[in-house]
N, CA and C atoms as a LAMMPS dump frame, in Angstrom:
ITEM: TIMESTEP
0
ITEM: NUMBER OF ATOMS
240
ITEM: BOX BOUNDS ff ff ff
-5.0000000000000000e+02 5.0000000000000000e+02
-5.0000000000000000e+02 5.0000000000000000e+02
-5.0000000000000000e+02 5.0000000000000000e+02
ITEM: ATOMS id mol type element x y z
1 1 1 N 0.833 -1.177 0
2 1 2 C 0 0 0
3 1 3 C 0.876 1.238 0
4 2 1 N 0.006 2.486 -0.77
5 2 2 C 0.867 3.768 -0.715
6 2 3 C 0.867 4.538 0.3
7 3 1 N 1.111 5.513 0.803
8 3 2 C 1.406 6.43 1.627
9 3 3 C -0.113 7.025 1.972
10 4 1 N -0.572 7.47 0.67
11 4 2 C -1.706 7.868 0.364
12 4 3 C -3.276 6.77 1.5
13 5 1 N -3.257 5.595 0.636
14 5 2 C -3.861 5.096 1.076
15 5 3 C -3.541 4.727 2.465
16 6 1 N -2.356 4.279 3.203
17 6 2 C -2.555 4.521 4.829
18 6 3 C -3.032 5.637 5.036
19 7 1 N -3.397 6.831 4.639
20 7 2 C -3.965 7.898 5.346
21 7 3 C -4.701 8.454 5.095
22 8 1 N -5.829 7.539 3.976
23 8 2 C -7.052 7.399 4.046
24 8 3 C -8.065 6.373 4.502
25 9 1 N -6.758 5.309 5.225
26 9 2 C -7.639 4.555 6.232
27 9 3 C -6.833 4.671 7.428
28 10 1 N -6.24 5.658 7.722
29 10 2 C -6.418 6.145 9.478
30 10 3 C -7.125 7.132 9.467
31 11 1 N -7.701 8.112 8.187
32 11 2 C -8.626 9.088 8.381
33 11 3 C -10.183 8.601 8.385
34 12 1 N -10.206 7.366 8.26
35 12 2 C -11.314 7.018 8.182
36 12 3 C -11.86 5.776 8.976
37 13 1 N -10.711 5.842 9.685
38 13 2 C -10.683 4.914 11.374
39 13 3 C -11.019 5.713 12.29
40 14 1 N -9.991 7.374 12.009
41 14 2 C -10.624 8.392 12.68
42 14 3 C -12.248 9.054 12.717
43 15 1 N -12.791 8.38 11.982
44 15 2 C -14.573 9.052 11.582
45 15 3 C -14.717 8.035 12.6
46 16 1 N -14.626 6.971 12.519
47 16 2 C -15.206 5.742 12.368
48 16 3 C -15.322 6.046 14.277
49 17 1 N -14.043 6.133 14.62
50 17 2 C -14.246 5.87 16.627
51 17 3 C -14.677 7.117 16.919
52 18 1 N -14.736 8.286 16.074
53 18 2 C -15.548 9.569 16.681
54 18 3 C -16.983 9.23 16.148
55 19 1 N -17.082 8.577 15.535
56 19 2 C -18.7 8.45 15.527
57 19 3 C -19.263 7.126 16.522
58 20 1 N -18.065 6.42 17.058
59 20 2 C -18.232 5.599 18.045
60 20 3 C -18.446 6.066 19.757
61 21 1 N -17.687 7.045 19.407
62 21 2 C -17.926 7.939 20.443
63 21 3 C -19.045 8.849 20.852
64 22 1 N -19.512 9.177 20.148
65 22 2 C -20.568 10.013 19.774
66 22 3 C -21.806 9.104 20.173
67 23 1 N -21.848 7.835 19.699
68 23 2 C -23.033 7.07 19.743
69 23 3 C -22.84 6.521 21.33
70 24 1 N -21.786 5.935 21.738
71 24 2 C -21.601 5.606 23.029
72 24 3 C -22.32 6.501 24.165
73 25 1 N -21.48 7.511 23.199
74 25 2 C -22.036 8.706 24.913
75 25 3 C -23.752 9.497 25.003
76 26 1 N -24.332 8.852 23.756
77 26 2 C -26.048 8.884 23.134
78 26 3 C -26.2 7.829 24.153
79 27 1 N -26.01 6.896 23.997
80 27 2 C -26.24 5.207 24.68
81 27 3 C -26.771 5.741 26.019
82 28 1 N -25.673 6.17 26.601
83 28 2 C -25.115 6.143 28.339
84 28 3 C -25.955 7.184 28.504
85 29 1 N -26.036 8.747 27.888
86 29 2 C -27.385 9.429 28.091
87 29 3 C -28.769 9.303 28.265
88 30 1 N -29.156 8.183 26.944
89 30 2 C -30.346 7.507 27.353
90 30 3 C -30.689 6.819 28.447
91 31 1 N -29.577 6.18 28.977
92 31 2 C -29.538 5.165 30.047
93 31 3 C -30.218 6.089 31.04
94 32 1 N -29.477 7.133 31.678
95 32 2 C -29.695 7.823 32.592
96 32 3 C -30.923 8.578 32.679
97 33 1 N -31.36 9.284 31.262
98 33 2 C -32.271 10.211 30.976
99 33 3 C -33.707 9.218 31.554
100 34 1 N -33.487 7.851 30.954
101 34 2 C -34.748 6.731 31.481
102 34 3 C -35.026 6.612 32.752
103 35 1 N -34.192 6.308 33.347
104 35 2 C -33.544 6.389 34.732
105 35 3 C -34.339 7.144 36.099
106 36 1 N -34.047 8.37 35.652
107 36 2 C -35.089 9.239 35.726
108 36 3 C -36.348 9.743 35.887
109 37 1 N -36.875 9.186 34.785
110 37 2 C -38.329 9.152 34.845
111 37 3 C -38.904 7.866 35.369
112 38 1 N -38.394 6.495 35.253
113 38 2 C -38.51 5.21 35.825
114 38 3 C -39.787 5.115 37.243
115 39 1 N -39.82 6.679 37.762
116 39 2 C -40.603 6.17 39.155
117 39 3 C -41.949 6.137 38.494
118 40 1 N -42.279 7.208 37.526
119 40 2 C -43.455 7.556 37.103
120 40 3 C -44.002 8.731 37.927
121 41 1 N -45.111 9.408 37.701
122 41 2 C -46.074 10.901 38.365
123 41 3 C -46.489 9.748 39.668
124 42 1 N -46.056 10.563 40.345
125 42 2 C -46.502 10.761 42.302
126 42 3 C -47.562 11.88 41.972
127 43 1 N -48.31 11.702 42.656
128 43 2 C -49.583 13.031 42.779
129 43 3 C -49.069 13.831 44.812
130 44 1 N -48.978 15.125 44.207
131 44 2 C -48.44 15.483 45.668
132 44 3 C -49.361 15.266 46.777
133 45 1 N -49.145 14.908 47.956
134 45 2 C -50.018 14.884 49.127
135 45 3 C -50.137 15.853 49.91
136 46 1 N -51.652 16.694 50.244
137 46 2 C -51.854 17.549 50.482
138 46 3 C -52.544 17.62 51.648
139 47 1 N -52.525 18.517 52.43
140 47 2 C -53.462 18.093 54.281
141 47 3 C -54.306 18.86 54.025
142 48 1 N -55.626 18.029 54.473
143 48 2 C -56.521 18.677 55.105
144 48 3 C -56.464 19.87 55.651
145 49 1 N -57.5 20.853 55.288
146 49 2 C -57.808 21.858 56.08
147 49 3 C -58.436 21.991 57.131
148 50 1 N -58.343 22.214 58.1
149 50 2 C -59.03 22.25 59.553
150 50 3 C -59.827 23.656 59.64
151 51 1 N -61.015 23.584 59.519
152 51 2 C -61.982 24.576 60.157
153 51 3 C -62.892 24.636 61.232
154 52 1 N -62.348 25.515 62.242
155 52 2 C -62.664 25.516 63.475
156 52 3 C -63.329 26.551 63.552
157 53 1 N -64.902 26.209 63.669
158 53 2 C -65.469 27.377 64.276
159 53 3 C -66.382 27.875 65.271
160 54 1 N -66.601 28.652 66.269
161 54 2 C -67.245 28.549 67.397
162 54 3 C -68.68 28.347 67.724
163 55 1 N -68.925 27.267 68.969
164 55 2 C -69.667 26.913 68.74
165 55 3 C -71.198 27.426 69.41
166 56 1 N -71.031 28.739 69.975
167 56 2 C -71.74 29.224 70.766
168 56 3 C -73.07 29.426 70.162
169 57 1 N -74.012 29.694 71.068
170 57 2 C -75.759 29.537 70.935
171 57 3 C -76.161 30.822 70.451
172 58 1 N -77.233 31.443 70.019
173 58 2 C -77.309 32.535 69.388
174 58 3 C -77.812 33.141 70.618
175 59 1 N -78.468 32.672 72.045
176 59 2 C -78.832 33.04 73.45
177 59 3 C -77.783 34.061 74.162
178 60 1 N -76.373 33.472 73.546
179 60 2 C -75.288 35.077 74.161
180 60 3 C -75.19 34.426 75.491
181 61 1 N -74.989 33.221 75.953
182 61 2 C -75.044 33.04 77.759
183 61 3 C -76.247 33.757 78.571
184 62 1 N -77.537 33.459 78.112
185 62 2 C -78.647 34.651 78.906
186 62 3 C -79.303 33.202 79.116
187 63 1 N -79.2 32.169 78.825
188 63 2 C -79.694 31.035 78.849
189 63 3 C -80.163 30.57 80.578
190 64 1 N -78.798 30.614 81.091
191 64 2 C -78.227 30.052 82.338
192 64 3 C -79.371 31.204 83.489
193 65 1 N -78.392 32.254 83.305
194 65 2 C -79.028 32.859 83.899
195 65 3 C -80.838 33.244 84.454
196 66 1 N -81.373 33.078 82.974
197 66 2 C -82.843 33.022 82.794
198 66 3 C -83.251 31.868 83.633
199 67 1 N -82.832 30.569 83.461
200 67 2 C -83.253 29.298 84.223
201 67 3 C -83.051 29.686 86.043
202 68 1 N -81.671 30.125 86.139
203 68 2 C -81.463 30.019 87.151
204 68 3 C -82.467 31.607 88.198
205 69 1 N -83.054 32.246 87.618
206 69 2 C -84.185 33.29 88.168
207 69 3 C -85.177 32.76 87.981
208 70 1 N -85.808 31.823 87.423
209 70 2 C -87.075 30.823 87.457
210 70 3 C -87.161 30.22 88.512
211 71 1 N -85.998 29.504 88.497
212 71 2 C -85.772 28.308 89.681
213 71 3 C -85.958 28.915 90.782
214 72 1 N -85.542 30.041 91.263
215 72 2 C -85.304 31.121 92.549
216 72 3 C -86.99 31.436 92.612
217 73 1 N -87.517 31.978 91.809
218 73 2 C -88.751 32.231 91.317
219 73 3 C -89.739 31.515 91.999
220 74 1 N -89.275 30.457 91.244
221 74 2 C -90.274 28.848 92.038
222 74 3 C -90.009 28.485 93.386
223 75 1 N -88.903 28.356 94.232
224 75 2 C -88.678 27.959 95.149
225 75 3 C -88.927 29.203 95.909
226 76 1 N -89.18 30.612 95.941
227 76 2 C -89.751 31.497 96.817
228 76 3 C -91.509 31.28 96.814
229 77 1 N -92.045 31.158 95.522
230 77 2 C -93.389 31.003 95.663
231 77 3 C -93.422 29.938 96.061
232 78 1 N -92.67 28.504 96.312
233 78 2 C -93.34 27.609 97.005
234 78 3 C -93.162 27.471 98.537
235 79 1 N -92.7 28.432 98.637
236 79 2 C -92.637 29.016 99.958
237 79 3 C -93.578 29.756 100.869
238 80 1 N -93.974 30.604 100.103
239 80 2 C -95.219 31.015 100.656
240 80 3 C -96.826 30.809 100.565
């Protein structure tokens, strides 16, 4: 072989492992890029809202009081 032709097949050994290269490091990207997504969509978990609200009577505490002047009420008239 001529001169020539060795150095159009080391220039074309040279394509040959840079395009080996090229595809390798595609390969190993995919690998990882899959990798990745592999768990699949989680849906986030979210808490409950707590609504607390008071539970008082629309009476205002006049309730107690009212009963307890009846009762007084009654037990003086059954007194006399």
């Amino acid at each position: 072989m001529g001169a020539l032709t060795l150095r159009i097949v080391r220039e074309k050994g040279r394509i040959l492992e840079d395009t080996m290269k090229k595809l390798a490091l595609a390969a190993v990207l995919t690998v990882v890029a899959t990798g990745a997504f592999a768990g699949g969509y989680v849906q986030p978990v979210i808490d409950p809202i707590i609504v607390v609200e008071d539970t008082s009577s629309s009476a205002g505490g006049i309730l107690v009081p009212i009963l307890a002047l009846i009762l007084i009420a009654a037990a003086v008239a059954a007194n006399n």
